[in-house]
C-alpha positions, 0 to 999 in steps of 0.5 A, a space after each residue: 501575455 508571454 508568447 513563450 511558455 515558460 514553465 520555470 519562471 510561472 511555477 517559481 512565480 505561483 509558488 512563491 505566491 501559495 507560500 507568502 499568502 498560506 493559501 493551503 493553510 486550513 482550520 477547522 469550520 464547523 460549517 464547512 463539510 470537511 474533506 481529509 485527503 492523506 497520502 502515506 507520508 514518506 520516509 526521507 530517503 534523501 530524494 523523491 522517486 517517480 512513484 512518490 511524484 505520481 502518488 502525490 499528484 493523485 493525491 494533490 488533484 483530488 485535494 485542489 479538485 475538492 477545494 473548488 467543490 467548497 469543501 473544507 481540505 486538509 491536506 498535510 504532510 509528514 515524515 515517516 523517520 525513525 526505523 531500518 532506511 536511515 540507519 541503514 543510511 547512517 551505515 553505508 554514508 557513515 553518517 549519524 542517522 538524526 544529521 541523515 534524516 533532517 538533511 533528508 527531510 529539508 531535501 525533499 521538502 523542498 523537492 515536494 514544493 517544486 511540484 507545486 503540491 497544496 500541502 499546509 506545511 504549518 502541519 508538517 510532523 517528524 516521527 523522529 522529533 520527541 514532541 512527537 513519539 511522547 504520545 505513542 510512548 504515553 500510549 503505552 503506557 496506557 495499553 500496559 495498563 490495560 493489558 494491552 502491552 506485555 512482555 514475552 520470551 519469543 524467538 527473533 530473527 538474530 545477527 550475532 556479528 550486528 548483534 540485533 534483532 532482524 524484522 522479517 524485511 530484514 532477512 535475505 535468503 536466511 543472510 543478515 541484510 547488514 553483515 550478510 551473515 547468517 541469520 538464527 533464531 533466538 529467543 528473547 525478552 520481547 514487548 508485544 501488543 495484543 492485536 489478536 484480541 482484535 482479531 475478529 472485529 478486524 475481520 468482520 469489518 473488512 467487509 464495512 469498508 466497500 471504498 477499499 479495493 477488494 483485493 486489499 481487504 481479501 489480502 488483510 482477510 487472509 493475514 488474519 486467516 481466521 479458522 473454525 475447527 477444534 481444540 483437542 487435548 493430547 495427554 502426555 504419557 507419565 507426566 501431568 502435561 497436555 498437547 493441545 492442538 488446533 485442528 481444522 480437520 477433526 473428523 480425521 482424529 481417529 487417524 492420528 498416529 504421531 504428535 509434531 510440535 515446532 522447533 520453538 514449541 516452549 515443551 520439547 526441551 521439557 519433554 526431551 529432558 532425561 531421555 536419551 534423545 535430548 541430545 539429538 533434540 538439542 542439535 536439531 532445534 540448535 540447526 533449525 534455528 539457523 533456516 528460515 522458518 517462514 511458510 514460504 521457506 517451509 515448502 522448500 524444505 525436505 520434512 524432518 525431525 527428531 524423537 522426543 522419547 515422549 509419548 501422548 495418547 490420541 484422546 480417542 482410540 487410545 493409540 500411543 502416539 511418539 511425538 516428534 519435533 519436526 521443521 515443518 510445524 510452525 509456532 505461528 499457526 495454531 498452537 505450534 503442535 500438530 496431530 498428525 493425520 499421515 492417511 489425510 494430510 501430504 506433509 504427515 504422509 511424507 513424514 510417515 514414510 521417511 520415519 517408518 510411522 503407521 499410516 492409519 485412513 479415516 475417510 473412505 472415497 465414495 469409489 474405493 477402500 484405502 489401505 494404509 501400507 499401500 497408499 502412495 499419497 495422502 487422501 485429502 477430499 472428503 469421503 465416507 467415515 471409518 476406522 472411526 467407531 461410532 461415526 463409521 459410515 457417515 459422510 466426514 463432514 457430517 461426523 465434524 459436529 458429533 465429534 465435536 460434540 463427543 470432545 466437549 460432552 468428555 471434556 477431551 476438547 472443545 469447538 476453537 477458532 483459531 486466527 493465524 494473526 499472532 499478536 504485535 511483536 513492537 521491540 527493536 533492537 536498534 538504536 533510531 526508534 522510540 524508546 520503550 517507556 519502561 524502567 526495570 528495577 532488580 527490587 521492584 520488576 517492571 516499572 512503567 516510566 511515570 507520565 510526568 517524565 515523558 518523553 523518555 528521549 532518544 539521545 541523538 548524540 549516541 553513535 551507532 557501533 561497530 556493524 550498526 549495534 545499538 549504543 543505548 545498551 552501553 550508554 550509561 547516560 541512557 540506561 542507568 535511571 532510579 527506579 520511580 518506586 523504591 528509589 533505586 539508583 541502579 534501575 535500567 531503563 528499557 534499551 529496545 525501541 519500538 517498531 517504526 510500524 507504531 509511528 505510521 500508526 497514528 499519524 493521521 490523527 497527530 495532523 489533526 492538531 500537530 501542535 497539540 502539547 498537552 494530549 496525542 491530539 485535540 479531540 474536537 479537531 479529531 472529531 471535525 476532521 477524522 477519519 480520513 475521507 481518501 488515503 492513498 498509498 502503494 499496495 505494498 503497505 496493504 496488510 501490516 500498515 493498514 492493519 495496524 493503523 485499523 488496530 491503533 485506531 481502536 485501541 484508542 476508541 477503548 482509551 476513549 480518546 475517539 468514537 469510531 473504529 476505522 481510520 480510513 473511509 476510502 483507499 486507492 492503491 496506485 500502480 506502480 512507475 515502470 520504465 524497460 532496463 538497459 544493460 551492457 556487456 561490459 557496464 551491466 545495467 545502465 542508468 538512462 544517461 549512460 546510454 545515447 543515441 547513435 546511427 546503429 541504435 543505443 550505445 553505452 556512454 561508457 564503453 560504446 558497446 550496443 546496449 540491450 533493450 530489458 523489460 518493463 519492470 518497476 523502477 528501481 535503483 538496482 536495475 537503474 531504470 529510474 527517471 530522476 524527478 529533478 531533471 524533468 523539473 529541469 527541463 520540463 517543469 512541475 505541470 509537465 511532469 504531474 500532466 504526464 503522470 496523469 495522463 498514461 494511465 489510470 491511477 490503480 493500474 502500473 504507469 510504464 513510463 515514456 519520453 515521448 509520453 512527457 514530449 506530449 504532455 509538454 507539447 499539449 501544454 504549449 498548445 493552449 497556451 498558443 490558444 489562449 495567447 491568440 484569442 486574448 486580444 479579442 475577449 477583453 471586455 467580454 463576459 462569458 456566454 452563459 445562455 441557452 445553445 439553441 441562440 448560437 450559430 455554428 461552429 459557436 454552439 458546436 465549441 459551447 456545446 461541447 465545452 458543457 459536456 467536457 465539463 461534465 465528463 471531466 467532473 464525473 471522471 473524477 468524482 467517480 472514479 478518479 481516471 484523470 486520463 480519460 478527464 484530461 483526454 476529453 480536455 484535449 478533445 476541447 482544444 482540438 474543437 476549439 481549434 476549429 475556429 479562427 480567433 476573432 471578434 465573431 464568438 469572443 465570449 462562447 471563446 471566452 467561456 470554453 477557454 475559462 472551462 478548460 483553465 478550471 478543468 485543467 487547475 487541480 492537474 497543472 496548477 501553475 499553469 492555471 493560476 497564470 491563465 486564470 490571471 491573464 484572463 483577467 481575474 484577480 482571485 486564485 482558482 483555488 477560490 473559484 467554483 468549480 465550473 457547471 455544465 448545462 444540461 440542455 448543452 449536453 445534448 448533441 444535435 450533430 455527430 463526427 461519423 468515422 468512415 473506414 475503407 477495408 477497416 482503415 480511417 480514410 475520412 470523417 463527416 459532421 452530420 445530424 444526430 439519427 441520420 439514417 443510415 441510406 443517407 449516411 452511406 451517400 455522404 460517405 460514397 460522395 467524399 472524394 478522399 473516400 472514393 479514391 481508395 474504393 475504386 472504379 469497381 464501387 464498394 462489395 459491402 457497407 456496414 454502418 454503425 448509427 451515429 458512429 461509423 461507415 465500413 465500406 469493403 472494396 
């Protein structure tokens, strides 16, 4: 054995070893449980981040840790790799998005086998290769079959300059995220698929999924956003036309005096068409397409609008009500229409009051009479009915059910639930996507692209335009087909792609048989492997990742390729990598390179100048507080780095990052391999001790009692809960007790037991490390094969305790004595330890306070 450990030559060593002998390579065992760990696979960026490095290593122990457990792992890896970062990418480096994304790809693969992850790499996927986006694509064509995909005018985010739609991501403070030109709204030809139909099972599930953090499944249950209230039908004055709006607060219908319909609403160019207000309707919705129209946006705005020159008739009081376009309204949010309620509602009340509109209340508090011209804001709680009719005096609630009752008995309305998920926008105006499979003929309309032609394939020798514009719109070779049903051979083909959303959808069930050519996947794999036993992955994806993949999961139960609803059985959002910025006067922010230590502290490398110490915040290119993973692989090696990664704190919560923390982690590290390497020469030979604790002598039955209770809070810590920091510290815990013994021949094999337990428990968390110790100790099979170690339970009862003792609350010594010690004996030993009585004084002790089996405070 080595007396230096070093990290670079035994990880190289036990790499090399996992790759020739594919010990990570896993098939289906029908007799075998299985166990499916997946973390959200990447996009390739071009190199691993901290936050990709401690994701996978929570990941990759639980992996290794169940292994051991005799489960069957999958654990596969992939890449997320059509969409926005590569043509972005492609832009800035003026590289082509396909050379950009396999160079990347073959980077970072490399990058993630340093780190010694267990990944079966004959499972590797690119959502880029057309070997795989021909199932999303026959997919479908499915779900158009079934009506389950559709072809819509909507209105878009829109780049004049890039000429392309804009994702929500895309748009920042109202700029194109490309160009930094605005960006408007316009409506276009969109493919949509239809989650909304969904919508309620999506909710009602959220709360069968009690291995998912509730702060995910609450922010999922408030993007669907379901809603109970009524569909009211607003005539339209001299015309056939009908409003129908969505409302929560229907009690309050009384009290409706003006309609609202958003800018986009497909109805106000119908309404203001002749009037003399088409005019001023057309320029407000031509500078309202130019905002931001998003809620968040919205409660920034000053509420405005403009007169349609219509009117409709509140269905209830007969009042004739002006409708208005106004910016506040929203067409994601019930029917785009708002009946407006200025008396009960702060939005309509503001409007009201800037536009002269008649402010009509409804709802009485308990304590007072409302008067319209007088009220200085909206009332918005409930109270006591009137100017209602026949519901006069009920309390508001209450008349919520025959009002109700009174819409639907005259056929004015009807009791709705209402969701604010809208349903799947998938089409992208950009060229690295997934084509859309479908063929339009000026003969023939829309025609889905036969199954025999699949994949219709992204031509990866198209060049991007000028500002990044798709090319497949010019490119004959592309677009220009025969229409598979009359045989026109001016057909075009579809030149939108489809959302890189899609991909991640599905790719869990792909690595169940990622070489599958002849279907999406074979269902007798899906069948032993899925759903997916562990996801893990940042919290950032909790809504429309996850809410897609629960969507495409039963789309494809209702395709009948699978038997089950939900994708994941568990999910652990991990924290986020945090680490201070550092700036300068002259420089701004500084990389951690560019700043070195000197006599009066920090200085900037470029200009000496005192750097400034920022907060703790997320890692990010921006504010240059980012550890590269390379050089720590450098200087420290995979195992440090995944220790340290593990030990700082618990996975769900933020990781802030320490040099000094790494230091630890490294030098823990060395320390057992400086234990090991002193007790090596005595345990050859020895078998392990495995018998009871009571035929032991101290301090032997000390470090073998102790070895059982380590094993059993390290696999409790994990199995339980995956705090690997507490399990990792209960190891150092063992150390430092077996340090308490001088190597020899005396114990060799209670030594040889502790040392073997702690290589076992330490092997899913540095496995390089593991695999050298578990070689040198004599054993011929990898810890990958090797049981998971067991504890005793007659060892796990203590029959001695550590007693800590304070003076004036401040650790002055401790004392090993019997369990249950009471507590005037206790108080003596404590009085008697010499390091103690220095620090009381002649004067003795005012007070003693023991804690059994824990502590002594003596006051002095």
């Amino acid at each position: 054995m080595d007396e230096r450990y070093d990290a670079r030559a035994i990880e190289q060593k036990w790499q090399s070893v996992w790759e020739r002998d594919k010990l990570f390579k896993v098939d289906v065992q029908a007799d075998t449980p299985k166990y499916y760990l997946l973390e959200m696979f990447p996009y390739p960026s071009g190199k691993i981040h901290m936050g990709h490095v401690r994701n996978y290593t929570i990941g990759d122990v639980v992996a290794r840790y169940k292994r051991m457990r005799g489960f069957n792992v999958l654990h596969p890896m992939g890449w997320d790799a059509f969409g926005m970062p590569a043509e972005n990418a492609a832009i800035a480096n003026n590289t082509h998005p396909a050379e950009w994304t396999y160079q990347n790809i073959d980077y970072m693969r490399n990058q993630l086998k340093q780190l010694g992850f267990s990944y079966d790499w004959d499972r590797e996927i690119a959502t880029c290769t057309p070997d795989y986006y021909r199932w999303e694509q026959w997919l479908f064509l499915k779900m158009y079959e079934l009506g389950m995909a559709y072809r819509k005018e909507a209105f878009v985010n829109w780049c004049e300059p890039c000429q392309t739609v804009l994702a929500n991501e895309q748009v920042e403070a109202g700029m194109c995220w490309r160009c930094g030109k605005p960006v408007r709204q316009k409506k276009l030809n969109q493919w949509f698929f239809r989650i909304t139909d969904y919508a309620e099972d999506l909710l009602l599930h959220c709360d069968q999924l009690p291995g998912w953090p509730e702060k995910v499944t609450t922010m999922q249950k408030n993007w669907i956003g379901r809603s109970q209230g009524a569909e009211i039908r607003f005539a339209v004055e001299e015309s056939d036309l009908v409003i129908p709006v969505f409302t929560t607060r229907h009690d309050t219908v009384f009290g409706a005096t003006f309609m609202c319909l958003a800018p986009e609403h497909p109805m106000v160019p119908q309404l203001a068409a002749g009037t003399d207000q088409a005019a001023a309707v057309d320029a407000f919705i031509e500078r309202i397409s130019l905002q931001e129209r998003s809620a968040k946006a919205m409660e920034g705005y000053e509420k405005e609008g403009v007169f349609t020159g219509r009117y409709c008739t509140n269905p209830m009081t007969g009042r004739r009500m002006p409708i208005y376009t106004a910016n506040f309204a929203l067409m994601e949010y019930g029917t785009g229409a708002v009946m407006s309620v200025p008396a009960h509602d702060q939005r309509d009340f503001d409007f009201a009051r800037k536009y002269g509109l008649p402010v009509v209340p409804v709802v009485n508090p308990a304590d007072g009479d409302l008067d319209g011209d007088a009220m200085a804001a909206a009332y918005t709680e409930d109270g006591v009915m009137i100017n209602s009719g026949e519901f006069n005096g009920l309390p508001n609630r209450q008349a919520m059910e025959g009002i109700a009752d009174l819409l639907e008995r005259k056929g004015l309305g009807k009791r709705a639930v209402s969701y604010r998920l809208r349903d799947w926008g998938i089409s992208r105006q950009r060229y690295w996507g997934a084509p859309i499979p479908i063929i339009h003929c000026d003969r023939c309309g829309i025609v889905p692209v036969p199954e025999a032609d699949l994949p219709v394939v992204l031509p990866e020798d198209a060049h991007l335009l000028d500002g990044g514009r798709s090319p497949l719109p010019h490119l004959d070779a592309f677009q220009r087909t025969t229409c598979p049903q009359c045989g026109n051979t001016a057909a075009r083909r579809e030149t939108d792609t489809m959302d890189t959303f899609v991909e991640s959808s599905w790719y869990f069930e792909r690595y169940c048989s990622p070489r599958c050519g002849d279907a999406m996947f074979d269902p007798a794999a899906v069948r032993y492997w899925m759903p997916v036993d562990q996801y893990i992955g940042g919290v950032e994806h909790a809504i429309l990742h996850l809410l897609y993949s629960r969507y495409f999961t039963r789309v494809l139960k209702d395709v009948g390729l699978i038997d089950y609803k939900e994708p994941f059985t568990r999910l652990l959002t991990q924290g986020m990598v945090c680490k201070e910025s550092m700036s300068c006067p002259e420089h701004g922010y500084l990389f951690p390179d560019q700043a070195r230590e000197t006599d009066d502290g920090l200085r900037c490398a470029l200009c000496e100048r005192p750097v400034v110490m920022g907060r703790v915040e997320k890692m990010s290119k921006s504010k240059r507080n980012v550890v590269d993973p390379n050089v720590l692989l450098d200087q420290y090696g995979a195992d440090t780095t995944r220790l340290f990664c593990l030990f700082a704190a618990p996975p769900e919560r933020d990781l802030e990052w320490s040099d000094q923390g790494v230091e630890g982690s490294a030098r823990f590290l060395n320390r057992v391999w400086r234990l090991a390497l002193a007790w090596m020469p005595h345990l050859a030979g020895k078998a392990p001790y495995s018998g009871p604790p009571d035929e032991l002598q101290a301090p032997w039955r000390a470090v073998y009692q102790k070895s059982h209770q380590t094993i059993e809070k390290v696999s409790r810590d994990i199995e339980e809960r995956f705090h690997f920091n507490t399990a990792i510290s209960a190891v150092m815990e063992l150390v430092n007790q077996m340090y308490t013994v001088e190597p020899g021949s005396d114990g060799a094999a209670v030594m040889r037991h502790a040392l073997e337990s702690v290589v076992l428990l330490l092997c899913p968390i540095v496995p390089h490390f593991a695999e050298e110790l578990w070689q040198e100790l004599g054993h011929d099979q990898s810890t990958l094969f090797t049981p998971w170690p067991s504890f005793r339970a007659d060892a796990l009862v203590q029959d001695e305790v550590t007693i800590v003792v304070q003076v004036n609350g401040k650790l002055r010594s401790r004392f090993d004595t019997a369990l249950d010690t009471d507590e005037q004996t206790l108080q003596r030993q404590a009085l008697a330890d010499e390091r103690v009585q220095k620090f009381i004084g002649s004067n003795g002790p005012k007070k003693i306070i023991v804690v059994k089996n824990k502590l002594v405070n003596i006051v002095a």
